[in-house]
Structures are given as C-alpha cells and as structure tokens.
N, CA, C and O atoms as CSV, one atom per row, in Angstrom:
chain,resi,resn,atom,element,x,y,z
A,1,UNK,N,N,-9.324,-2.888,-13.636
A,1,UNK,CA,C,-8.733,-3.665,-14.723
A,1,UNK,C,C,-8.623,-5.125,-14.277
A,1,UNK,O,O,-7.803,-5.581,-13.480
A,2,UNK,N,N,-9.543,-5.744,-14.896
A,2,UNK,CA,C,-9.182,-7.162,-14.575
A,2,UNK,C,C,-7.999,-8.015,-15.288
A,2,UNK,O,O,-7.761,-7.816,-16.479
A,3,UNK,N,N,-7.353,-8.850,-14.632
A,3,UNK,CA,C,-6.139,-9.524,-15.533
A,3,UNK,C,C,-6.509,-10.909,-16.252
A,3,UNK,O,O,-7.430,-11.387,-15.591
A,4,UNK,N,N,-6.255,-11.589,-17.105
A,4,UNK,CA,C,-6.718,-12.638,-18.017
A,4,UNK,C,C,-5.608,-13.111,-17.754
A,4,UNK,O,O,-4.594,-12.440,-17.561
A,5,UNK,N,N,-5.722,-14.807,-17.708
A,5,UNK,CA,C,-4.696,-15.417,-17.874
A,5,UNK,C,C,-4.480,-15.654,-19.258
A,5,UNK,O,O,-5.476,-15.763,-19.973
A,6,UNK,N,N,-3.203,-15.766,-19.820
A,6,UNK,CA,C,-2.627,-16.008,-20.801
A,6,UNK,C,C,-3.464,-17.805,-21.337
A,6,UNK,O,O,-3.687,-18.794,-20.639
A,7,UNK,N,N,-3.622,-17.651,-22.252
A,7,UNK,CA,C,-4.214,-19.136,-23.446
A,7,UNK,C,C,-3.173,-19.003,-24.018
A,7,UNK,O,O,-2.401,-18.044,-24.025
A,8,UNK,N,N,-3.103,-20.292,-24.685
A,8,UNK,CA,C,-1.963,-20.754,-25.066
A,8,UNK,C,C,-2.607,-22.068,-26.659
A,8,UNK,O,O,-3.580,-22.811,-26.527
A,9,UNK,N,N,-2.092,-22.022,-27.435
A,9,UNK,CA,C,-2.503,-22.556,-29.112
A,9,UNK,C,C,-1.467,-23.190,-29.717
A,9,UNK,O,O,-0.342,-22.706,-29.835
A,10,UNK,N,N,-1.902,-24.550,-30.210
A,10,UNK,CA,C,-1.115,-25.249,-30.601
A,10,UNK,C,C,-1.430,-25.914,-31.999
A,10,UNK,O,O,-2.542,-26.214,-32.433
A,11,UNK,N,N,-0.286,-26.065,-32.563
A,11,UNK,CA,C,-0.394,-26.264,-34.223
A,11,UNK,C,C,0.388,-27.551,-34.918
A,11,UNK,O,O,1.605,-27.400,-34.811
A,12,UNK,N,N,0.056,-28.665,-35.538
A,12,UNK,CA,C,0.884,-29.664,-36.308
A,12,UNK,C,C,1.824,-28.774,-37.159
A,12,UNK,O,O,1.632,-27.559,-37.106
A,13,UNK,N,N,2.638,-29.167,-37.796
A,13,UNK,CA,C,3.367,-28.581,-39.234
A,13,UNK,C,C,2.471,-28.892,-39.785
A,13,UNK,O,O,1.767,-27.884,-39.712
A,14,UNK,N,N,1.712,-29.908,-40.556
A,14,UNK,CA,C,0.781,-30.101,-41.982
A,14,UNK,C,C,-0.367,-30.073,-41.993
A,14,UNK,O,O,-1.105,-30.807,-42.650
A,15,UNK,N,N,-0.795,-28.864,-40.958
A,15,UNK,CA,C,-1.698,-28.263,-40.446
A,15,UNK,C,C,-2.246,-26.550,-40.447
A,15,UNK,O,O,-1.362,-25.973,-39.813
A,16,UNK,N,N,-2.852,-25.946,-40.693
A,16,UNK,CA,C,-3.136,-24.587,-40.771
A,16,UNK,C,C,-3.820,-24.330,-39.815
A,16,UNK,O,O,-3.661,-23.202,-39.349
A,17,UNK,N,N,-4.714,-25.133,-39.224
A,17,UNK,CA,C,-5.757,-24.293,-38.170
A,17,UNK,C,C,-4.941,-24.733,-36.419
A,17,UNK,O,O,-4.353,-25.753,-36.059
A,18,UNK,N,N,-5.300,-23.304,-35.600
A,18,UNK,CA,C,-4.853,-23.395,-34.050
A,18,UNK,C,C,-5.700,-24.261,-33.244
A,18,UNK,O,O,-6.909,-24.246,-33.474
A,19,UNK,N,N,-5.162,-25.125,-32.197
A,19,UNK,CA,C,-5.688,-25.087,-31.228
A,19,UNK,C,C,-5.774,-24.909,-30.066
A,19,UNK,O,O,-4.898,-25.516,-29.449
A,20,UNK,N,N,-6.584,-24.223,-29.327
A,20,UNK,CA,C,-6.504,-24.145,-28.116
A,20,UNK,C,C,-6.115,-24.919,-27.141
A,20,UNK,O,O,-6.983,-25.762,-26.917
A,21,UNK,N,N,-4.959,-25.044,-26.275
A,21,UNK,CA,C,-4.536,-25.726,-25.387
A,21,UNK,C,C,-4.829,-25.470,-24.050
A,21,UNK,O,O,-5.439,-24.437,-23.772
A,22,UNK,N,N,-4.327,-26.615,-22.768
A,22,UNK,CA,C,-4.041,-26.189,-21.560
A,22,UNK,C,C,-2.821,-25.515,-21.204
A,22,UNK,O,O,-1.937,-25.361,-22.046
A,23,UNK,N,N,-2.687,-25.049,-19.875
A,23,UNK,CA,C,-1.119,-24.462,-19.368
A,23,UNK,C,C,-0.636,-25.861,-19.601
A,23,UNK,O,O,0.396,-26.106,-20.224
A,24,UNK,N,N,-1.565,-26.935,-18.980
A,24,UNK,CA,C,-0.913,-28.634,-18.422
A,24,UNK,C,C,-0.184,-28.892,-19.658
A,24,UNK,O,O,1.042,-28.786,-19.694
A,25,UNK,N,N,-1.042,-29.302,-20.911
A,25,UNK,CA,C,-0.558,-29.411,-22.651
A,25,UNK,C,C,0.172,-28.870,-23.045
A,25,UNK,O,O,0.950,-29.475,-23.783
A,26,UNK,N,N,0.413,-27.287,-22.795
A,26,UNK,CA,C,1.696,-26.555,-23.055
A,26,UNK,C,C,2.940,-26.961,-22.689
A,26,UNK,O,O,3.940,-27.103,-23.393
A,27,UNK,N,N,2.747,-27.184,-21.210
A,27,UNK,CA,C,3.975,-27.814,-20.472
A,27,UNK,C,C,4.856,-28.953,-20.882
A,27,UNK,O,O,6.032,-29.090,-21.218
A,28,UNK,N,N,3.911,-29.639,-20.734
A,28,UNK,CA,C,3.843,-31.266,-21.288
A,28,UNK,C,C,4.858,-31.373,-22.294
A,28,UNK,O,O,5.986,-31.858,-22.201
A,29,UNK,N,N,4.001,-30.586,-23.743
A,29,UNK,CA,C,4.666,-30.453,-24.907
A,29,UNK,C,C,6.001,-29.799,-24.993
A,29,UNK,O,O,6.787,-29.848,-25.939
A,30,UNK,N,N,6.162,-29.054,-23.627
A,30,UNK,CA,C,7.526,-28.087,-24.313
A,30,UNK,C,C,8.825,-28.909,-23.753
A,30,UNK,O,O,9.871,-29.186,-24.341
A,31,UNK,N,N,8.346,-29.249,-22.228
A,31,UNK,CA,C,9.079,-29.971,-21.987
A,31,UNK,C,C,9.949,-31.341,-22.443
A,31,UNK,O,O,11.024,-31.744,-21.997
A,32,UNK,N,N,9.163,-31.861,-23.406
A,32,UNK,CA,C,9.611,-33.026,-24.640
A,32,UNK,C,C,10.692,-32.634,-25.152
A,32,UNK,O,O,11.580,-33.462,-25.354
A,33,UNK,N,N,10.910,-31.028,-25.546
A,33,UNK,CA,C,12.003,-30.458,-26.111
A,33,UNK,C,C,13.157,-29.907,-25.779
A,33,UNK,O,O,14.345,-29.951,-26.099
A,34,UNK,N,N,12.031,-29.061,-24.605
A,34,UNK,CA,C,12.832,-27.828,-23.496
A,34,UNK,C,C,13.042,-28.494,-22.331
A,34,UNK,O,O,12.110,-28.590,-21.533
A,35,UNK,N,N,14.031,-28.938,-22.107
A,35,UNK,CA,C,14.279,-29.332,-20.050
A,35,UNK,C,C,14.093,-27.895,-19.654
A,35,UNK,O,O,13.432,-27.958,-18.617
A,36,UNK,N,N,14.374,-26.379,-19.987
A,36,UNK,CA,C,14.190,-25.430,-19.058
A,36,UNK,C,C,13.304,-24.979,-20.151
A,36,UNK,O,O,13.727,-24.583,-21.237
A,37,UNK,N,N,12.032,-25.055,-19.815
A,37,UNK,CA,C,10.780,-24.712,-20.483
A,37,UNK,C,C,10.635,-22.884,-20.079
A,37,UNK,O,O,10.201,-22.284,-21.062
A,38,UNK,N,N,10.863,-22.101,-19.068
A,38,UNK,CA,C,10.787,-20.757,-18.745
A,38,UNK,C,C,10.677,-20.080,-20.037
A,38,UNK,O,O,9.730,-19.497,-20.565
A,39,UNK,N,N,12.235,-20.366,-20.531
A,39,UNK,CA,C,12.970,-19.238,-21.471
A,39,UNK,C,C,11.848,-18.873,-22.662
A,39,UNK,O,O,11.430,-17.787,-23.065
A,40,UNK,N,N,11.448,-20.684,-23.169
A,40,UNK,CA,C,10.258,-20.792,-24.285
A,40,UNK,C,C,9.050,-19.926,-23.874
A,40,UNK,O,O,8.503,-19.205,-24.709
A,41,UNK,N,N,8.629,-19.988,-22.593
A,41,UNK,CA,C,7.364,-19.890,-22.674
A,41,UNK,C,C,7.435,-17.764,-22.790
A,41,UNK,O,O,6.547,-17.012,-23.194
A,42,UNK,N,N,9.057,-17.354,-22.174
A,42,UNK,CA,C,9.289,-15.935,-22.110
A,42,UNK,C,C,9.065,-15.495,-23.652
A,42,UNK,O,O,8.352,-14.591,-24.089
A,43,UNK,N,N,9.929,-16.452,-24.373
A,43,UNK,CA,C,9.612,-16.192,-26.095
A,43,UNK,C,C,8.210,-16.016,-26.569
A,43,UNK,O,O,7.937,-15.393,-27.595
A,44,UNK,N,N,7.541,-16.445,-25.983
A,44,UNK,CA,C,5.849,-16.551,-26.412
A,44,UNK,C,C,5.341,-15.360,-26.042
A,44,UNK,O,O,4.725,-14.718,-26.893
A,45,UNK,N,N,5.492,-14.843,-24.742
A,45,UNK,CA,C,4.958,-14.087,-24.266
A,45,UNK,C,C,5.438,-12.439,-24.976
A,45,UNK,O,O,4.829,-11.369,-24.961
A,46,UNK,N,N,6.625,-12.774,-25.496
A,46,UNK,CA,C,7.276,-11.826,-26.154
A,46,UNK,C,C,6.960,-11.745,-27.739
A,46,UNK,O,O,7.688,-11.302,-28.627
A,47,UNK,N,N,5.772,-12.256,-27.828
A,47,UNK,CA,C,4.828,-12.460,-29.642
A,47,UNK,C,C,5.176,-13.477,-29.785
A,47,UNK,O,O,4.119,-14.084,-29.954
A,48,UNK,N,N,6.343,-14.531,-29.881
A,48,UNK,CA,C,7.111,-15.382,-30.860
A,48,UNK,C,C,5.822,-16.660,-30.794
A,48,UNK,O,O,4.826,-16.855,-30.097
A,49,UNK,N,N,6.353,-17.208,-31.698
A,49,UNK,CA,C,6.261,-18.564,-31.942
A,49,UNK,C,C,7.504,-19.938,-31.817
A,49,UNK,O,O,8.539,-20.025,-32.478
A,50,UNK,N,N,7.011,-20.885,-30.785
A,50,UNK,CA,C,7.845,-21.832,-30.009
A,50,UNK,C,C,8.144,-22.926,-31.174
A,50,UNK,O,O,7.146,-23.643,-31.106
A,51,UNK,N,N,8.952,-23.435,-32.182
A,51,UNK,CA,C,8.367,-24.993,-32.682
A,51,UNK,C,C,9.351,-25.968,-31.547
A,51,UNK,O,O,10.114,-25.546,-30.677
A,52,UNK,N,N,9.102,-27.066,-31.826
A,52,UNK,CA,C,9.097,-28.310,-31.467
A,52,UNK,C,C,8.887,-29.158,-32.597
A,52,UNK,O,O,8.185,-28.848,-33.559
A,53,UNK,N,N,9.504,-30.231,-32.467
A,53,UNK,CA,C,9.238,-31.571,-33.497
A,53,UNK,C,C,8.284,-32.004,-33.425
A,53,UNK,O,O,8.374,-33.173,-33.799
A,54,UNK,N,N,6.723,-31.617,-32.976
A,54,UNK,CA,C,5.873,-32.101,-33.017
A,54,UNK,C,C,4.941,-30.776,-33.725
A,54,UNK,O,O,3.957,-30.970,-34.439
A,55,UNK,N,N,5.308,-29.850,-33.477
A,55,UNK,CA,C,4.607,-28.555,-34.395
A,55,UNK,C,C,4.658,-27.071,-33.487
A,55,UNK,O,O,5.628,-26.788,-32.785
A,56,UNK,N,N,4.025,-26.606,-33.561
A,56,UNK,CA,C,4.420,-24.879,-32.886
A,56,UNK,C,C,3.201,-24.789,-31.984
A,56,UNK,O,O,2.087,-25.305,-32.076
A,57,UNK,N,N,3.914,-23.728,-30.807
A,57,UNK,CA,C,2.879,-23.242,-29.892
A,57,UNK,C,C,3.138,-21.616,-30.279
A,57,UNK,O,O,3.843,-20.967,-31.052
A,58,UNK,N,N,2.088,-21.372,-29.216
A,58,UNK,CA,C,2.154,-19.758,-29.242
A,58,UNK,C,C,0.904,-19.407,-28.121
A,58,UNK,O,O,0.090,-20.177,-27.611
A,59,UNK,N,N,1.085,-17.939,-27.949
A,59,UNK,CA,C,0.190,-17.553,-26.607
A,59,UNK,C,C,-1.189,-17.339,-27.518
A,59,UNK,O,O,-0.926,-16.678,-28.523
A,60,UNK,N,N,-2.178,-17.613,-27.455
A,60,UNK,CA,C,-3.610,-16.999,-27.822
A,60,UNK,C,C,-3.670,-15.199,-28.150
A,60,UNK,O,O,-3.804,-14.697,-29.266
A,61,UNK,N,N,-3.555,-14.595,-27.081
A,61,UNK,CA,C,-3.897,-13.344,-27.275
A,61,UNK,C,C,-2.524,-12.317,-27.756
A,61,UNK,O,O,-1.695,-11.882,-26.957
A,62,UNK,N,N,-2.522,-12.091,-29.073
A,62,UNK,CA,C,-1.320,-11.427,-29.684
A,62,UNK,C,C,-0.616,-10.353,-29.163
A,62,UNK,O,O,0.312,-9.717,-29.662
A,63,UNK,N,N,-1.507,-10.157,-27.460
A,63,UNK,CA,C,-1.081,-8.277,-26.723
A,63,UNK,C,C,0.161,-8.985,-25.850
A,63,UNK,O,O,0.041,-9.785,-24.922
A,64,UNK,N,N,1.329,-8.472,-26.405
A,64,UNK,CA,C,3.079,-8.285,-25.775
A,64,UNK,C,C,2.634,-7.922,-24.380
A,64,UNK,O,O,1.766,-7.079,-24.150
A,65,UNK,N,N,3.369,-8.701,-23.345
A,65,UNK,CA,C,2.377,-8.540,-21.786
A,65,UNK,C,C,4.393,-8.263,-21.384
A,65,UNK,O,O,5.363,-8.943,-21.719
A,66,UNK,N,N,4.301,-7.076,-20.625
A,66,UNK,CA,C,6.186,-7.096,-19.886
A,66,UNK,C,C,6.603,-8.509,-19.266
A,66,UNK,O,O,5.874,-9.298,-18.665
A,67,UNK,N,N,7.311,-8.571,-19.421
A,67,UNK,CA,C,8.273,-9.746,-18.243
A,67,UNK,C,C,8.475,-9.011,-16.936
A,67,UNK,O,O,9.031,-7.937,-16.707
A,68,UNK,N,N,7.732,-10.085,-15.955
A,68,UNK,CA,C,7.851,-9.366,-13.985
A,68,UNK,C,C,9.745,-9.327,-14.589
A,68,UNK,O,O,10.237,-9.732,-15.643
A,69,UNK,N,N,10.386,-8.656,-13.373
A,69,UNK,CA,C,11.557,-9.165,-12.831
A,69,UNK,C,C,12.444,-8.121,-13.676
A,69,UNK,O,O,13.671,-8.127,-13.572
C-alpha cells in the first residue's frame, strides 16, 4: 500500500471552480487567519471545509484519513 500525500484546493467566495494548491499556499493562507493553523488543517482532514476572508480551502481527496495520536 503506498501512502499519498494529502493535496490540498483552494476557492475565492465569487468563485465556483477549485484550485489546486501547495502545502507552502495552504500554510501561508491559513495562517493569515489561524495563528494555530494544526486544529484547521485537523478540520480538513476530517472532510470539512476551512473559510477564511479570502475564500475556502479543503483537502483534494474526499477519503476521511484517522488523526495519528
């Protein structure tokens, strides 16, 4: 079983289509909002969708992956 890293997609509000981001771009962006960016990125990984005042992220691949720990 090979493991995939998680992709990560990013969206304006007055916008419909995703785009594909970096981890770096993810970061970047969440951090603008989130000083403890973790919790967000746990929400993602857990299906959700992140917004921000600049528009929404989310993980690429829709498969719920456990939280280590």
């Amino acid at each position: 079983m090979m493991f995939e890293l998680p992709r990560y997609e990013f969206r304006y509000f007055d916008n419909t289509d995703w785009k594909e981001i970096s981890e770096i771009e993810l970061m970047d962006g969440l951090y603008k909002t989130y000083h403890k960016i973790t919790p967000a990125i746990k929400e993602m990984i857990m299906g959700r969708e992140v917004e921000t005042p600049d528009g929404v992220y989310r993980l690429k691949n829709k498969r719920k992956l456990p939280i280590p720990g």
